[in-house]
VMD Tcl script that draws the C-alpha trace (Angstrom):
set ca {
  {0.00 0.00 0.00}
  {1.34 3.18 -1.47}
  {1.86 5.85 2.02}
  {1.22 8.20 -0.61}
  {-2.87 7.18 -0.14}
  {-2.54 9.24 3.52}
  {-1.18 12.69 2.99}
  {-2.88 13.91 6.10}
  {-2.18 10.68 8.46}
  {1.89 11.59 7.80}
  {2.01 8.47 5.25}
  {-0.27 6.69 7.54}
  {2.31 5.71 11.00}
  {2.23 7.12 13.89}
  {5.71 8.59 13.54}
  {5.68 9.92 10.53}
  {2.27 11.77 11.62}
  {3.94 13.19 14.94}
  {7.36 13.90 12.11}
  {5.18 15.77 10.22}
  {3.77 17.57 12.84}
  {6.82 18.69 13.85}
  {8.41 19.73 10.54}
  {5.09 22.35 10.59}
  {4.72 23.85 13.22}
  {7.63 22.71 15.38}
  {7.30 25.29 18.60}
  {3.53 24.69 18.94}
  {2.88 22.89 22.59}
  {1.88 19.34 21.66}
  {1.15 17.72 25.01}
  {1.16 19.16 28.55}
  {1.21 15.83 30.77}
  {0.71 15.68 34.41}
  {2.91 19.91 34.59}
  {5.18 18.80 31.82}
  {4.86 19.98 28.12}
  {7.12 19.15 25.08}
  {6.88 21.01 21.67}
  {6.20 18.93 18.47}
  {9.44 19.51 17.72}
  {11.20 18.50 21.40}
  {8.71 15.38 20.89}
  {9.92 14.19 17.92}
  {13.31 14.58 18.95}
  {12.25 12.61 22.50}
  {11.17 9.67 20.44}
  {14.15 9.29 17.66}
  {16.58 9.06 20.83}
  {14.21 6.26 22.65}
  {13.43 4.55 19.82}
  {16.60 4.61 19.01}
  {17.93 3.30 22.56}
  {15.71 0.78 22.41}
  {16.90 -0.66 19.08}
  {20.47 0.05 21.06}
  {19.08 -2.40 23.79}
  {18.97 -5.20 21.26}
  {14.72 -4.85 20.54}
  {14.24 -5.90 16.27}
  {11.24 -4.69 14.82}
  {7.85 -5.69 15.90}
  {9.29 -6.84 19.13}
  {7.44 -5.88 22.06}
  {8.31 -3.20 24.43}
  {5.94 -2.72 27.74}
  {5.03 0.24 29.11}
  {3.84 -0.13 32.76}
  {3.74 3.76 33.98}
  {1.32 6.34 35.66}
  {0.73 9.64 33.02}
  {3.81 10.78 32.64}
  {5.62 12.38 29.79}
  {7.90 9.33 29.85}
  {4.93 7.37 29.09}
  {4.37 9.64 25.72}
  {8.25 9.72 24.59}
  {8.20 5.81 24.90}
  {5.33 5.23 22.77}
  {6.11 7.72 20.06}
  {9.49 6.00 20.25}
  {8.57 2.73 20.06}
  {6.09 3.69 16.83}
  {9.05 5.50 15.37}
  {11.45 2.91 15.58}
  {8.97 -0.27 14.08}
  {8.13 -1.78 17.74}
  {5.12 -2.70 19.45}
  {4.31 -1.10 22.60}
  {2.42 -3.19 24.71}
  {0.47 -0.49 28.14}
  {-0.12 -2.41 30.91}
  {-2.48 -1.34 33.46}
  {-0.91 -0.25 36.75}
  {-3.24 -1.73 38.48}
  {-2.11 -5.08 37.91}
  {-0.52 -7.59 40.00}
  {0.11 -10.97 40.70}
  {-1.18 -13.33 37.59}
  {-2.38 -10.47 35.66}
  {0.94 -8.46 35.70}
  {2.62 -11.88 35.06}
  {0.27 -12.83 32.00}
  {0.55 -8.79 30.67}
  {4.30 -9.47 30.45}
  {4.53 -13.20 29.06}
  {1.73 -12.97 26.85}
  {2.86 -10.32 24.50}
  {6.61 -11.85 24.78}
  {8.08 -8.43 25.92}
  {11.61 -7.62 25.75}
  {12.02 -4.55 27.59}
  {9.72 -3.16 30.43}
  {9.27 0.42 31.05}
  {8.30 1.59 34.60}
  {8.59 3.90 37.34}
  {10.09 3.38 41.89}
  {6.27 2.89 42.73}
  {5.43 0.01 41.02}
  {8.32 -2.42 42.04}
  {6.41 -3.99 44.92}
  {3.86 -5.45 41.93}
  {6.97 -6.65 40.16}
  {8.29 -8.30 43.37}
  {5.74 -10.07 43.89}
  {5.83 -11.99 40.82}
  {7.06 -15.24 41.47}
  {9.52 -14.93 38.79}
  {9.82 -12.50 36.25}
  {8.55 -13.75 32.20}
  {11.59 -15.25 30.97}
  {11.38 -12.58 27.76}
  {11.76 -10.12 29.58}
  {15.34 -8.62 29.32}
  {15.55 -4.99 30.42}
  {13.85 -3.22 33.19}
  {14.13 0.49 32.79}
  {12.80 2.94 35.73}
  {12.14 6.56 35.03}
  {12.63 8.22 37.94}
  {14.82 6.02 40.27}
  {16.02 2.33 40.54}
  {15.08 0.43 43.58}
  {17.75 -1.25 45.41}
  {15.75 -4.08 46.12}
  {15.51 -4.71 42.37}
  {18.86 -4.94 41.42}
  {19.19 -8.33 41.91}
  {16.52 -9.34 39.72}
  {18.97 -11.65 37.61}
  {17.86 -9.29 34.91}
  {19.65 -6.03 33.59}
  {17.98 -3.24 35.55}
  {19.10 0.58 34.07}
  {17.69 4.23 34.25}
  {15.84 6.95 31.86}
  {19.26 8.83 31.91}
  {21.26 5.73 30.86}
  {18.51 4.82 27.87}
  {18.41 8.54 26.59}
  {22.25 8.37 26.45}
  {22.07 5.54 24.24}
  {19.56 7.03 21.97}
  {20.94 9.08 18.69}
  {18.24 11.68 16.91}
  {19.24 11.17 13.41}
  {19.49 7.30 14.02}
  {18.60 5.46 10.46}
  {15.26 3.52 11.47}
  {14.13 0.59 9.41}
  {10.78 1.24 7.34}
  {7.62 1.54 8.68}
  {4.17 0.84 7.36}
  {0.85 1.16 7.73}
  {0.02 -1.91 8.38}
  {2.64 -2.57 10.62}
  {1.46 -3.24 14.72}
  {2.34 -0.98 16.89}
  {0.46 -1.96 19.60}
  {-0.44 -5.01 21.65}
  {-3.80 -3.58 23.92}
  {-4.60 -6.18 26.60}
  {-8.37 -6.22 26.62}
  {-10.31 -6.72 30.01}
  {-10.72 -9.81 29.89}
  {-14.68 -9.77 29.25}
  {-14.78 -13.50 29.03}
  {-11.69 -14.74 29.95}
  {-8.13 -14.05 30.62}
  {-7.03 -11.14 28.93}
  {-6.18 -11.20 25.15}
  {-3.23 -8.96 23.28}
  {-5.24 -7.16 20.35}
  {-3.23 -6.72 17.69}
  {-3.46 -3.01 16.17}
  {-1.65 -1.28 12.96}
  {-0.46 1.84 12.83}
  {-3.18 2.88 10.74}
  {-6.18 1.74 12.72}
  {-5.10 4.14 15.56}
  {-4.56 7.01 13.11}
  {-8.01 6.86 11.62}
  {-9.82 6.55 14.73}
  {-8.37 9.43 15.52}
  {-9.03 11.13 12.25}
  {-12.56 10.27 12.26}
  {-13.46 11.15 16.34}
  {-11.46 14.73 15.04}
  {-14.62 14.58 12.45}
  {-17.09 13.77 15.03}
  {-16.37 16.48 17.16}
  {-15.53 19.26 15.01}
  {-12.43 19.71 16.04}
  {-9.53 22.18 15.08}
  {-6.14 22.90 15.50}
  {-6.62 25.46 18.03}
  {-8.50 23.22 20.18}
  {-7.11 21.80 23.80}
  {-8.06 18.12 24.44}
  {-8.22 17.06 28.10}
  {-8.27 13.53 29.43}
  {-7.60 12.39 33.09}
  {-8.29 8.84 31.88}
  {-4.63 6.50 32.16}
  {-2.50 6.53 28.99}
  {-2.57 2.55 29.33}
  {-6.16 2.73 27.80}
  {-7.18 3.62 23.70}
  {-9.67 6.25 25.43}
  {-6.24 8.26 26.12}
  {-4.45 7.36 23.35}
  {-6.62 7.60 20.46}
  {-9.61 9.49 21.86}
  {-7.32 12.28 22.95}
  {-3.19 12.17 22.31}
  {-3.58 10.80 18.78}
  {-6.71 12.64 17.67}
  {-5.01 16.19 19.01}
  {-1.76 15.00 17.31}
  {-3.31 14.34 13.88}
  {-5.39 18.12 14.26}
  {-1.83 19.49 15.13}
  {-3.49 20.30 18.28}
  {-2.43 20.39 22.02}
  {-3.97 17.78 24.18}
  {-3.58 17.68 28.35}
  {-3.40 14.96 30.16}
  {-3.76 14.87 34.03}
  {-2.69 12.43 36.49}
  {-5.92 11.03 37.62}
  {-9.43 11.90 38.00}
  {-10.11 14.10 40.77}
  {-14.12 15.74 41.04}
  {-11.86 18.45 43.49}
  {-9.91 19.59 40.97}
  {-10.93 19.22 37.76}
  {-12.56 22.29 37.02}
  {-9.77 24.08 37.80}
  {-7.46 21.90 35.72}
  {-10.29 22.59 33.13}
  {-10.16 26.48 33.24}
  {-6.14 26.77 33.65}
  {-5.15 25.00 30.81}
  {-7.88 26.55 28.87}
  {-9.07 23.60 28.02}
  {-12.20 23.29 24.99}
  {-13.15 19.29 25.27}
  {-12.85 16.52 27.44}
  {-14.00 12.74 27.62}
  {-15.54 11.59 30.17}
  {-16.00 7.48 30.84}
  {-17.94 5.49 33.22}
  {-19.32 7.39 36.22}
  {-17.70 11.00 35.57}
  {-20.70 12.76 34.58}
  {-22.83 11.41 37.45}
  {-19.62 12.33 39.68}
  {-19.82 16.18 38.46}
  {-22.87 16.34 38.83}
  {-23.09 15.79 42.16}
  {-20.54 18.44 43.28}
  {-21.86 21.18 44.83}
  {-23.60 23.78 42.27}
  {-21.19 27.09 41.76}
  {-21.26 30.67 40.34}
  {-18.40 29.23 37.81}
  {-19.89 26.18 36.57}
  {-20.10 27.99 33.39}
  {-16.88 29.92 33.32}
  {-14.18 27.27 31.50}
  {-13.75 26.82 27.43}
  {-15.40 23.86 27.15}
  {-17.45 23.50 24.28}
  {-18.30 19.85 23.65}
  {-17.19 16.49 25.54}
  {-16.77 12.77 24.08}
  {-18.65 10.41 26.47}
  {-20.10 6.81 26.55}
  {-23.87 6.66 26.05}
  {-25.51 8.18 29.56}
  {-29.03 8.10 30.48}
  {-31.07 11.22 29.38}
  {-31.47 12.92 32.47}
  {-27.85 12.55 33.55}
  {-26.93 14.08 29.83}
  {-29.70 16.90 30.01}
  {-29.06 18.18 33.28}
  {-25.22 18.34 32.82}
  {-25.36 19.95 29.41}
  {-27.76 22.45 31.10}
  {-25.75 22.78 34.26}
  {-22.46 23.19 32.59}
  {-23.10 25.05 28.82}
  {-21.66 22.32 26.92}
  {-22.62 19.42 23.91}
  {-22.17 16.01 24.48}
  {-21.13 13.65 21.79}
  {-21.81 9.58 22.34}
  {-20.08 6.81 20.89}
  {-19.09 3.15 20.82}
  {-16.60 1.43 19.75}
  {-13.97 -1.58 20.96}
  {-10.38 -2.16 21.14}
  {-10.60 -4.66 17.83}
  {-12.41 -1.79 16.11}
  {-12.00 1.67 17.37}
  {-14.44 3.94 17.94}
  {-17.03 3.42 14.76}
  {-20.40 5.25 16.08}
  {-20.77 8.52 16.49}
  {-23.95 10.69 17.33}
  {-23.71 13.26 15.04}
  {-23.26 16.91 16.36}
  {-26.60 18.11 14.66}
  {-29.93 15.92 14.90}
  {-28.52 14.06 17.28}
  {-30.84 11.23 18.66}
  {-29.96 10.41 22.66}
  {-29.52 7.23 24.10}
  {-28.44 6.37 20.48}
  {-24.68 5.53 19.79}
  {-24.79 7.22 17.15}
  {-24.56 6.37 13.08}
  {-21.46 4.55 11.32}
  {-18.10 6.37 10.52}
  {-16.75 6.81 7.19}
  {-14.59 3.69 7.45}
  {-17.02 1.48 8.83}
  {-19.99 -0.90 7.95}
  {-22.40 -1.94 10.59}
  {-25.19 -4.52 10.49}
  {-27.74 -6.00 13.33}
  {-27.76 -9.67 13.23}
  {-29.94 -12.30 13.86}
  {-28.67 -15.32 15.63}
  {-29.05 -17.07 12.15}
  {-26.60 -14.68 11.16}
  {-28.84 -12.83 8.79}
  {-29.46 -9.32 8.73}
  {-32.34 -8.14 11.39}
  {-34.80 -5.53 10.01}
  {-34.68 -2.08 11.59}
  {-35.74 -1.79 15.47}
  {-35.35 -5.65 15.79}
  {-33.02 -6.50 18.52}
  {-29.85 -8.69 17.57}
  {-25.95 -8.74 17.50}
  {-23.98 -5.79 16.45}
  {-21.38 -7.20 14.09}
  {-19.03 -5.25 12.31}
  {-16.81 -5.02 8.80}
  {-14.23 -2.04 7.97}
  {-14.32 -0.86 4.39}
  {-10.36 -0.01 3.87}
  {-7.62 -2.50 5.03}
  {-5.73 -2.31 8.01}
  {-8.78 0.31 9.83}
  {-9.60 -2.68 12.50}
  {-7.04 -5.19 14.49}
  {-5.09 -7.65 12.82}
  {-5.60 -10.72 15.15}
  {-5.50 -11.64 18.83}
  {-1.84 -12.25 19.76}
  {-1.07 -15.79 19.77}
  {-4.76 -16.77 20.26}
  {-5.75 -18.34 16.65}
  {-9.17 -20.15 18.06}
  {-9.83 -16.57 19.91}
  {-9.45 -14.81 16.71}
  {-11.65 -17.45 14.55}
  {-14.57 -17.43 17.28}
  {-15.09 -13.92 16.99}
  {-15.34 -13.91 12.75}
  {-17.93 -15.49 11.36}
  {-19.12 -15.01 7.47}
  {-17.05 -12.18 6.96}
  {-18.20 -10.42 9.89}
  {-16.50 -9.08 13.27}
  {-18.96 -10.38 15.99}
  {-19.00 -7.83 18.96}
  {-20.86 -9.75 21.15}
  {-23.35 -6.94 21.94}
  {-26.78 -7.10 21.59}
  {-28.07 -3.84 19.81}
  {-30.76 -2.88 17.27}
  {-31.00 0.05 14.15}
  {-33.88 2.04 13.63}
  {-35.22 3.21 10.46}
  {-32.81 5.99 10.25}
  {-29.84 4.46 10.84}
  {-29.14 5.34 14.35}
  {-27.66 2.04 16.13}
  {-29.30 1.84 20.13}
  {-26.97 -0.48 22.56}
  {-29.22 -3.05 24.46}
  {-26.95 -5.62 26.23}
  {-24.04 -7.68 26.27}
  {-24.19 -11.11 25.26}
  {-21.72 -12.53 27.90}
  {-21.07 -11.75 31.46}
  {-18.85 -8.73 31.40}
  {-19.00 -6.44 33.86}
  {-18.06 -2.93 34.64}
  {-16.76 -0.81 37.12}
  {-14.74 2.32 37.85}
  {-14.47 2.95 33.85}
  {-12.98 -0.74 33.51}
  {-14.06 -3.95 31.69}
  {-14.12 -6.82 34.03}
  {-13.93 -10.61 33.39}
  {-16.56 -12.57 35.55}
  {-14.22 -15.56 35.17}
  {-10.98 -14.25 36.53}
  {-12.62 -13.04 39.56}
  {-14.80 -16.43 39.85}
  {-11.10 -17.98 39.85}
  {-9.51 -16.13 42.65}
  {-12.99 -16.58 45.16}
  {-12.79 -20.43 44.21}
  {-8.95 -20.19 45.74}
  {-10.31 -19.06 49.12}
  {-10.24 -21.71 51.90}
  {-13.74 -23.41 52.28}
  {-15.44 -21.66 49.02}
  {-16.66 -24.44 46.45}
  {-18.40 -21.97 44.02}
  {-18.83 -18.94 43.04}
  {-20.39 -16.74 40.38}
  {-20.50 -12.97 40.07}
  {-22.89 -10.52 38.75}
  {-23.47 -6.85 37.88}
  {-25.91 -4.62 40.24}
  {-26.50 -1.53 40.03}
  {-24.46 1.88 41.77}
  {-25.90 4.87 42.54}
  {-23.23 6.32 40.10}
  {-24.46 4.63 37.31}
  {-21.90 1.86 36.70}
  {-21.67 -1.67 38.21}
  {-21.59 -2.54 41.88}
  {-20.39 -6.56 41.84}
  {-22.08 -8.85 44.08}
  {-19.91 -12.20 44.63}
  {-22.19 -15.12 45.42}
  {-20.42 -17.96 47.15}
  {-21.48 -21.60 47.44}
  {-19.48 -22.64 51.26}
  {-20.77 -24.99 53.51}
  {-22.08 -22.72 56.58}
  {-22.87 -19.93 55.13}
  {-23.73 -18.42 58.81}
  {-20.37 -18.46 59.79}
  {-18.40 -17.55 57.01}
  {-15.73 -15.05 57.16}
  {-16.23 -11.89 54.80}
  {-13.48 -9.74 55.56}
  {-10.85 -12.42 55.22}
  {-12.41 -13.17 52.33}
  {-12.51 -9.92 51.21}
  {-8.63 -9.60 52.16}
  {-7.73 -12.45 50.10}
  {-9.64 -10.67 46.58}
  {-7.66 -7.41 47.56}
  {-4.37 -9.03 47.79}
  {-4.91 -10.58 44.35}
  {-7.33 -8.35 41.96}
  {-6.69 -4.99 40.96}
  {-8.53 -2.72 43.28}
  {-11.44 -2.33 40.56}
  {-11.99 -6.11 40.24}
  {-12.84 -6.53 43.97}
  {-16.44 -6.79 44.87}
  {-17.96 -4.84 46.96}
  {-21.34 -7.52 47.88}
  {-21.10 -10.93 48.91}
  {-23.70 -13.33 49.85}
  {-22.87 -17.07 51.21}
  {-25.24 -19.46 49.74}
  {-25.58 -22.84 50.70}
  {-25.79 -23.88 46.81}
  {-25.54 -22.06 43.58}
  {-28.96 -22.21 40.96}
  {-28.30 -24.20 37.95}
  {-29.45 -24.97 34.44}
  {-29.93 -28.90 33.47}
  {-26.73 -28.98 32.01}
  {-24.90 -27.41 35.03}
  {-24.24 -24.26 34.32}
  {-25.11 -21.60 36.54}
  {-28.48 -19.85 36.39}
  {-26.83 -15.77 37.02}
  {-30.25 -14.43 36.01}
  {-31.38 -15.88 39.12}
  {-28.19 -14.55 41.08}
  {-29.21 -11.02 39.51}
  {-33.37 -10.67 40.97}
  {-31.83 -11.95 44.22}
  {-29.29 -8.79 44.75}
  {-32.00 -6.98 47.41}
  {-31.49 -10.02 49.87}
  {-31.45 -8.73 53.36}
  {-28.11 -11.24 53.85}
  {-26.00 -9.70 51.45}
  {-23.18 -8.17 53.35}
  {-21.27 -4.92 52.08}
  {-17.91 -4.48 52.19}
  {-17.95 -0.61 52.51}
  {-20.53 -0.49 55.59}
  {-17.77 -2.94 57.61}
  {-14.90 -0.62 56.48}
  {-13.01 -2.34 54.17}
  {-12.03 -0.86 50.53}
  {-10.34 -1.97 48.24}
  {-6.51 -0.87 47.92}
  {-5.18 1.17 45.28}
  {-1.54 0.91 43.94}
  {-1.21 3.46 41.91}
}
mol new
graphics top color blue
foreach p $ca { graphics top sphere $p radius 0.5 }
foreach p [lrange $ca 0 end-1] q [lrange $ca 1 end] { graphics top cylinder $p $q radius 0.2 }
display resetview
């Protein structure tokens, strides 16, 4: 494919977009992260020397490097580095520990791990590090108590020094990966989506379209870097307008106004329970005094989007999308419908199915199922997964697994999801891996978890748990044990012991039955006996 085809996408990679960028307009402010800004020119430069390095370290191309950081500008310069120099970066959460730090290392086969002093208690607990991994490489400071690691162990200062800005860097296409995303795990353990260069760039390209942005526009996100919302939604997309995005450390109802009105800020996306969060801050004289004209959010209930429009002056844009796909619905900025996710982008076909597989008329409820109309717009494959990848094509067609329905305009409505995902705190959650760590516990024989509902809008989880005496079964030890092994926003919250679990004929357990029984008087909470769940980073 000719690079030719994507004058505006800087040949269609990542680093020829941000090269381009910088060859423009060089001294414009391309990312203020957490206090921190580079230029598009100091940007560029950041990622020729650690891409570079990297290639220095002994990475080829298409190798995997991880990047296991906070937001931090370190966090940006690796990824642009690793795009610019042909490798795959591979974001891990930094909430992850245990088995799923251990499988977001192995999995992807990385060779070189990026992180920062705060996270080495997840990486001591590891049994033992993935044998591919090589190089560990901390920003700020090393550790002493990593050193001996038995692997080599260096710092930001020693990888910049072996990076060279006019290093010769081996072609890079379009269709080349350049990044391994660990999904959530919705139905299992997590899988390592495959994306190319060129399905990040047009996401970002078409959510600039959506929103109506232009190059004088400030993006905000206080979403992690380690999720495509970040990324694509908000780096990328400002990067292709020649924009400046700003990205925050964390979410924080306190401050974010502020943060809103001193970096002049005109959009921001919002995820999961943010909306509901505003809105329940005290009313103020400057609710209306910030920049802010419209925000990207997930699809919200009316009244949550109506009053928070109203409260706050701005337009909110909904959407959908996946990992595998990017975002490909948008509700338009004029006739918008609400509670719709909006109508098909430019690079994307969309059909209802029936569970025959054959198209459903308009308003009839079926599987969304999705096909890209250019090459290289949608991921490749799930990293060494084949049977993953096969179950989730089917006649041509990329199954979502959401249940969903058009009407006669051609506004697609979200209805369910097919399997038991959950989620919580802006975070897709796999029923099974959580199921896995209850079964562990001393004395529990079963378990199943379910979605119920928050008073922010999102999921609360309610673990039900076949045991034996269910009157004298020990919640906060129990509740100890899921802390010390799930990131903080896979613990439950509710538990119930149960003296058996309902079940189908065929074994399987009934969790529509788990789901009307959520009001039971003996369901005990973790937050009214004091416990929380802990946060690492």
């Amino acid at each position: 494919m000719s690079t030719r085809a994507f004058p505006d996408l800087g040949g269609g990679t990542i680093g020829g977009l941000l090269a381009s960028r910088a060859a423009a307009n060089p001294n414009k402010v391309a990312v203020i992260c957490n206090e921190v800004s580079r230029t598009y020119r100091a940007l560029d430069a950041a990622a020729r020397v650690i891409g570079s390095a990297l290639l220095e370290l002994g990475c080829q191309k298409s190798e995997s490097v991880a990047i296991y950081l906070s937001n931090t500008i370190e966090f940006l310069e690796t990824w642009m580095g690793t795009a610019t120099a042909g490798l795959v970066q591979v974001p891990i959460n930094t909430a992850y520990k245990q088995s799923f730090l251990e499988h977001a290392l192995a999995h992807p086969d990385v060779r070189v791990l990026i992180t920062e002093s705060s996270l080495v208690e997840a990486l001591l607990e590891l049994p033992a590090l993935p044998e591919c991994v090589e190089t560990i490489v901390f920003i700020d400071r090393i550790p002493p108590s990593i050193r001996d690691c038995g692997r080599r162990v260096i710092g930001w200062g020693d990888l910049v020094a072996m990076g060279d800005p006019d290093y010769s860097f081996p072609p890079v296409r379009p269709s080349d990966i350049t990044a391994i995303q660990l999904t959530s795990g919705t139905t299992g353990k997590s899988k390592g989506v495959e994306l190319p260069h060129l399905h990040n760039l047009v996401g970002a390209r078409e959510g600039a379209e959506a929103m109506g942005n232009s190059q004088g526009d400030r993006i905000y996100t206080c979403l992690p870097l380690f999720h495509g919302a970040a990324q694509i939604n908000i780096f990328l997309r400002a990067l292709y307008l020649g924009a400046t995005s700003v990205i925050a450390p964390k979410f924080s109802a306190r401050k974010f106004w502020n943060d809103i009105r001193s970096y002049e800020v005109t959009e921001f996306n919002a995820l999961g329970s943010m909306l509901p969060v505003l809105l329940a801050q005290p009313p103020s004289e400057q609710d209306r005094e910030h920049a802010v004209r419209r925000i990207f959010a997930a699809p919200a209930p009316a009244d949550v989007l109506y009053r928070f429009e109203d409260r706050f002056g701005v337009h909110i844009v909904e959407g959908y999308g996946s990992t595998e796909m990017k975002n490909v619905l948008h509700n338009p900025l004029d006739n918008r419908r609400v509670g719709s996710l909006g109508k098909p982008t430019a690079s994307t076909i969309l059909e209802i199915h029936d569970e025959n597989g054959n198209r459903a008329p308009a308003g009839s409820v079926g599987e969304i199922v999705y096909r890209p109309k250019q090459p290289h717009v949608m991921f490749t494959r799930y990293y060494r997964d084949p049977e993953a990848t096969l179950a989730v094509f089917h006649d041509l067609w990329f199954h979502t697994g959401d249940l969903g329905f058009m009407d006669q305009d051609g506004f697609f409505y979200f209805v369910d999801r097919k399997k038991d995902a959950l989620r919580r705190r802006g975070e897709n959650i796999s029923s099974q891996e959580i199921e896995s760590i209850l079964t562990a516990f001393p004395s529990v024989l079963d378990a199943a978890v379910v979605a119920v509902p928050s008073e922010l809008g999102e999921d609360e989880i309610l673990a039900v748990i076949h045991v034996e005496d269910p009157g004298n079964f020990d919640m906060s030890a129990l509740f100890a044990h899921n802390d010390a092994l799930m990131p903080h926003f896979m613990v439950p919250r509710f538990y119930r012991a149960v003296d058996s679990l309902p079940r189908t004929p065929t074994g399987k357990i009934r969790k529509v039955e788990l789901r009307e029984t959520s009001q039971h008087t003996d369901i005990w909470d973790a937050h009214h006996h004091g416990h929380r769940p802990t946060r690492r980073s």
